[in-house]
C-alpha positions in Angstrom: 66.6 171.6 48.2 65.5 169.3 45.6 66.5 165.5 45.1 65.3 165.3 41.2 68.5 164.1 39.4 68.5 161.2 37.0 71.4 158.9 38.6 71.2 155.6 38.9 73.4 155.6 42.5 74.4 151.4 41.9 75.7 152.4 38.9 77.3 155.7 40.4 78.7 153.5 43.4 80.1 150.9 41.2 82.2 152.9 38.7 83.1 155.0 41.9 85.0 151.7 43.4 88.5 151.2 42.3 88.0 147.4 42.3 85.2 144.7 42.2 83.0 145.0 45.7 80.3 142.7 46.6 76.6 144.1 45.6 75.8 143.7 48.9 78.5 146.4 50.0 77.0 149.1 47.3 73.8 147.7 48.0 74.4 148.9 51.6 75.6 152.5 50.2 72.8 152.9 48.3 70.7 152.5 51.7 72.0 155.3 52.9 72.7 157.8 50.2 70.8 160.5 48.4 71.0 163.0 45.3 70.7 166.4 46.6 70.9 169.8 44.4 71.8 173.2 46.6 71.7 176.4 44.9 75.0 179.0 44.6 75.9 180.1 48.4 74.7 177.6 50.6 76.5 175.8 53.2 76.5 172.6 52.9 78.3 171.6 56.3 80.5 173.3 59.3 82.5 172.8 62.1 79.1 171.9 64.4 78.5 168.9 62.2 77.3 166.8 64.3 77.4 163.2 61.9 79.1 161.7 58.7 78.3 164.0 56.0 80.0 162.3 53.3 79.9 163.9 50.0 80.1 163.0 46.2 80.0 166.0 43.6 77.8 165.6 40.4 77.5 168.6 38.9 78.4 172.0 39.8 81.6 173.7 42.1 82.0 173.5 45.7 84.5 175.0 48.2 86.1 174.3 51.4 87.3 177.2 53.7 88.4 178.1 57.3 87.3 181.6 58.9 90.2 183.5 60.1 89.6 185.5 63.2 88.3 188.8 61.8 85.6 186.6 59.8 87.7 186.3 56.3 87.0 182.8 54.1 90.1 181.5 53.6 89.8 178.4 50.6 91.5 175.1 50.9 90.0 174.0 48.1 88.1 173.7 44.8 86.0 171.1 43.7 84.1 170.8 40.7 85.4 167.2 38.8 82.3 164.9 39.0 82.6 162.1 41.3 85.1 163.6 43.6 84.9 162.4 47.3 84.9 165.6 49.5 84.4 163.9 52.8 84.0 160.8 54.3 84.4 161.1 58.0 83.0 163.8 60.9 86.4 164.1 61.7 87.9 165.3 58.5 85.0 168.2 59.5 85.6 169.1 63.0 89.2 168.5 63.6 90.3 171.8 61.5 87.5 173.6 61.0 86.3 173.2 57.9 83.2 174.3 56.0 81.8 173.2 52.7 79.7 175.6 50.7 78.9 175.6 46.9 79.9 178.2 43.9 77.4 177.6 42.1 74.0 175.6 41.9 75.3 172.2 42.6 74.1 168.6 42.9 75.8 166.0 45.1 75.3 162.2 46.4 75.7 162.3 50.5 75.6 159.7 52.8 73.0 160.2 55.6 73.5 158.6 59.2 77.2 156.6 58.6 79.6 157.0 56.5 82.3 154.8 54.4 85.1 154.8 57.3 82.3 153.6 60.2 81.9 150.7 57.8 85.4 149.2 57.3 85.7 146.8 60.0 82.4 145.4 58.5 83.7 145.8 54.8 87.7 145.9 55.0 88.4 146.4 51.3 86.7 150.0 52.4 90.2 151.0 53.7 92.3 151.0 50.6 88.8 152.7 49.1 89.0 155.4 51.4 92.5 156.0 50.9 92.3 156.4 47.2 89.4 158.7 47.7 91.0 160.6 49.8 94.4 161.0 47.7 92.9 163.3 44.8 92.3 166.1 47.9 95.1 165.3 49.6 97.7 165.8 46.5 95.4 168.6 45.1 96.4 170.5 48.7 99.6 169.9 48.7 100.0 171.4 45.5 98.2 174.3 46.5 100.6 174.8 49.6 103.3 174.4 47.3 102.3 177.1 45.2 101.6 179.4 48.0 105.1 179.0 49.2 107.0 178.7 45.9 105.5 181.3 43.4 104.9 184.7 43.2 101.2 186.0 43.0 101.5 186.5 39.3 102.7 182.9 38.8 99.8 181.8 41.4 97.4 182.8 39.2 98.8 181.5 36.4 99.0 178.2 37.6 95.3 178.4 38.2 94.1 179.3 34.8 96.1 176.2 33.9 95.2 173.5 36.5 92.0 175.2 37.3 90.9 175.3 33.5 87.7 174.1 33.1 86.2 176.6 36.0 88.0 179.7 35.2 85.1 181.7 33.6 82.8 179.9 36.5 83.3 181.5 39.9 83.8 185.3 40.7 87.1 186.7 40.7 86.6 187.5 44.3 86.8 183.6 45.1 89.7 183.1 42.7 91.7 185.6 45.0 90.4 184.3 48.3 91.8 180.9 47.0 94.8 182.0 45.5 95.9 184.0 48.6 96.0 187.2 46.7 94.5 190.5 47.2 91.5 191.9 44.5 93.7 195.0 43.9 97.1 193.0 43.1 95.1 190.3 41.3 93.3 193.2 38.9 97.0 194.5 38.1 98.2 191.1 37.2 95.4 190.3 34.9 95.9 194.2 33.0 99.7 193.2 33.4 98.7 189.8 31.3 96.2 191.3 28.7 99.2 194.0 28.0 101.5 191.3 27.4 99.3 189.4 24.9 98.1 192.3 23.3 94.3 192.4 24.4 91.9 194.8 26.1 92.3 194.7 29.3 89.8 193.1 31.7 87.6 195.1 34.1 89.2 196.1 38.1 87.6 193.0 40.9 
């Protein structure tokens, strides 16, 4: 683990509120928070966490997943747009299950001991900042429910290469059909299906 990353994390903190907050209120994140780089693989947190592990991507991608019975990874989401809030409360961990584990070598801001929703009742203009942290993972799941119920694999994974741009040529295929719900076989015939269609070579099997 390393924590060498040049962030100034009162300037990181204030353009991360969506309104003005008192100095004293980032003064008191800052207290608690550190920059910490993990390298591809790692687990970041689990279902055993055990206190707030509240989490601010950087740089890099990052995943959350359930296991299903037989051990499977099964992604909620993808994270990789810097500044996105991943967590901020032990419950959003435990209540479901949920792990966190990066993609690729990533660097993060967490919050060590508390978190932003133990301090609202000292800091009330917290709520309405949680709840617009919150929204960007909350919509970006709903979408992703959305597509697994309403399009076929083919236009699954089409809707990824477009929403999910700017990590496409990032992470392994082998994540990109774990999130999209779609089996490595079925996904390798719909990318030779779509290099056929525009005319190019097409890509190698998962």
């Amino acid at each position: 683990m390393s924590t060498d990353y040049p962030l100034n994390l009162h300037e990181f903190y204030r353009n991360f509120f969506t309104g003005e907050v008192d100095e004293e209120l980032i003064d008191k994140f800052v207290s608690i928070s550190r920059v910490v780089t993990k390298e591809k693989g790692e687990i970041i947190f689990g279902p055993e966490a055990t206190g707030p592990s509240s989490t601010f991507l950087l740089d890099g991608i990052m995943k959350t997943f359930v296991l299903s019975p037989d051990g499977e990874e099964n992604t909620y989401a993808l994270f990789f747009r810097p500044g996105t809030a991943i967590c901020l409360t032990k419950e959003m961990i435990n209540a479901s299950g949920i792990y966190l584990k990066t993609l690729t070598k990533t660097t993060y801001v967490e919050m060590v001991g508390i978190g932003p929703w133990d301090l609202v009742e000292e800091y009330p203009i917290l709520y309405r900042e949680v709840l617009y942290a919150v929204m960007p993972l909350t919509f970006g799941m709903l979408d992703k429910l959305r597509a697994g119920y309403t399009l076929s694999a083919k236009e699954r994974y089409l809707w990824f290469l477009n929403k999910y741009a700017p990590i496409v040529d990032r992470i392994s295929l082998a994540e990109v059909s774990l999130f999209l719900g779609i089996k490595p076989q079925s996904l390798s015939r719909i990318r030779a299906e779509l290099a056929e269609e525009e005319g190019t070579t097409p890509p190698p099997k998962i």
